[in-house]
Residue, then its C-alpha position, 0 to 999 in steps of 0.5 A: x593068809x599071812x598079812x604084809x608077808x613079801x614072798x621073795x621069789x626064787x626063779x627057775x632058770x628060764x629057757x623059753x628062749x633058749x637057743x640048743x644051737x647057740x649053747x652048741x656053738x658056745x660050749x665047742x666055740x667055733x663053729x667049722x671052718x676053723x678060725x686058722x682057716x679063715x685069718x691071716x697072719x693074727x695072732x691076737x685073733x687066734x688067742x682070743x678065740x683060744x681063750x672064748x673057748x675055754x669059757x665054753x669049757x668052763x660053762x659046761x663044768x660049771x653047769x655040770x658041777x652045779x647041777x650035780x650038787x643039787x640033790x645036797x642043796x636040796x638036802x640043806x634047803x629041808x633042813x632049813x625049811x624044817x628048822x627055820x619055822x620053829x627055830x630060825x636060829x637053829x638054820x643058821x649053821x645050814x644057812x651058811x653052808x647053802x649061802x656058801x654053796x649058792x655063791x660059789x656057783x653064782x660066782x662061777x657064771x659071774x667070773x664067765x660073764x666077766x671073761x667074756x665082756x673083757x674077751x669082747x672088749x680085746x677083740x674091738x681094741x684089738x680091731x682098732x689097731x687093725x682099722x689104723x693099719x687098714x687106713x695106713x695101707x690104703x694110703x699107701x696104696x693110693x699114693x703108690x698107685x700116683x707114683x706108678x702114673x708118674x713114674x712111667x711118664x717121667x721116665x719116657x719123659x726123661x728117655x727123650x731128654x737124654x735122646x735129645x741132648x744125646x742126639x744134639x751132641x752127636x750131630x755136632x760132632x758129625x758137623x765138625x768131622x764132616x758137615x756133610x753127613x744128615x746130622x738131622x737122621x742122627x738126632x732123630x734116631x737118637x731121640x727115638x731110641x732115648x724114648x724107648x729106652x725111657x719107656x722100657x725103664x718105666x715099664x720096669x720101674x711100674x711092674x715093681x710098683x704094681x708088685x708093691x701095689x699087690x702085696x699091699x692090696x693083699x694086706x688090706x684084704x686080709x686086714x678087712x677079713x679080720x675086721x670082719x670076722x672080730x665083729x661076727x666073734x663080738x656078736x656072738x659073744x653078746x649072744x652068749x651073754x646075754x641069752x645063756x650066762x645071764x639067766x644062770x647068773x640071775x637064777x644063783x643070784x636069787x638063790x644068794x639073795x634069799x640066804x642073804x636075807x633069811x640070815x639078815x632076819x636071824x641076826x636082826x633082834x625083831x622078827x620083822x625087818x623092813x626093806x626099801x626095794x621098788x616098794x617097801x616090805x617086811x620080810x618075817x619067818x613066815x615069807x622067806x619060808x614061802x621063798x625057801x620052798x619055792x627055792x627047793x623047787x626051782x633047784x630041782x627044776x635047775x637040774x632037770x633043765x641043766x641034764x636036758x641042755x648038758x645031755x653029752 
């Protein structure tokens, strides 16, 4: 048994709580109905819905790719098992070439992860602008509603004002032309009619408002719809992150780190380098050997699990 020997681990890529379903729906994102059939009038959702799902797209290329290049990275991860412990130096030119390879793929999911947290980002921005409109609208509506109630009551209002002056000038003239006649009948009629002609006017004027009214209740609608559907995109958005790039991410990641620091021990004068991580260790030839094997298995295990999920 080596002594002092940290064994830095390379992973498999973990699906024991992997969704089938959830990388389904990422990969052909999203599900039925269409978004043009649930979103009125938003561009802004549309495009950012385009743009998720080119991220689904570039996941199952990437996926593709990477897993269709793990029969040479398990090629070079020989060479540098079998050279590395006689020779560490003599890996060196393999070492690069694998790092290089590792960081491309980890880079890939990375770029992913990144997309998806700035789609996140313009979908809530985005739900900001919609919520001020939300708010502007139901102050609109709400003060349209006021002004209907009013409108109607001045209008009658108003009718009965203008009866009434109408009718007190018209009883004045029949006194004059002949005093005789029921001024009283006239005035009365008058004020009538002027009432139901204010009332008509503001029957008229309410339609308008309510029409007003309705087109702008519409807008709130569709506004919340939107609202309501971004938060049902963000979520889903979290879910894909966190459940289907962030253990590809991590797995790379590993791999990265393990030529990283099998080239650090190479460039280093003494055999031993000592590290500072949650603990302290020293990395030798002897450990990172235990690592590259592990590697070379956990790579094989990466491609049998990308075909098996990748399976179309």
């Amino acid at each position: 048994m080596i002594p002092n020997i940290f064994a830095f681990s390379p992973v498999n890529l973990d699906l024991k709580n992997f969704n089938a379903t959830l990388l389904e729906r990422f990969i052909n994102y999203p599900s039925s109905p269409s978004p043009a059939t649930i979103i009125k009038n938003d561009k802004t959702i549309l495009r950012l819905i385009g743009e998720l799902q080119v991220q689904g797209r570039t996941f199952r290329t990437l996926s593709k790719v990477s897993a269709t290049k793990c029969k040479g990275l398990t090629q070079l991860t020989n060479e540098i098992i079998t050279t590395f412990s006689s020779s560490p130096s003599s890996s060196y030119t393999s070492l690069k070439e694998i790092l290089k390879e590792f960081d491309l793929i980890r880079k890939g999911y990375y770029d992913i992860s990144q997309n998806l947290n700035r789609i996140s980002q313009d979908f809530q921005i985005h739900k900001s602008t919609l919520e001020k409109e939300l708010y502007i609208l139901n102050q609109e509506v709400g003060n349209l509603s006021n002004s209907a109630r009013k409108q109607k009551f001045n209008t009658i209002k108003k009718g009965l004002m203008v009866g009434l002056g109408i009718g007190s000038l018209s009883n004045a003239t029949l006194y004059i032309i002949s005093p005789s006649l029921d001024g009283g009948l006239t005035l009365f009629a008058t004020i009538i009619t002027g009432g139901i002609m204010g009332w008509y006017c503001g029957k008229k004027m309410n339609e308008r408002l309510k029409c007003e009214i309705k087109i702008k209740s519409n807008e709130i609608r569709n506004l919340k719809n939107n609202t309501n559907y971004i938060d049902l995109v963000v979520n889903d958005i979290n879910k894909f992150d966190e459940s289907i790039i962030k253990n590809s991410k991590t797995f790379w990641t590993k791999q990265v780190d393990l030529a990283n620091l099998s080239l650090e021990l190479i460039n280093n004068k003494n055999s031993d380098i000592k590290r500072t991580a949650e603990n302290n260790y020293k990395l030798t030839v002897e450990s990172l050997l235990v690592s590259w094997n592990q590697a070379k298995s956990t790579i094989s295990n990466y491609q049998n699990s990308v075909n098996s999920i990748l399976c179309d």
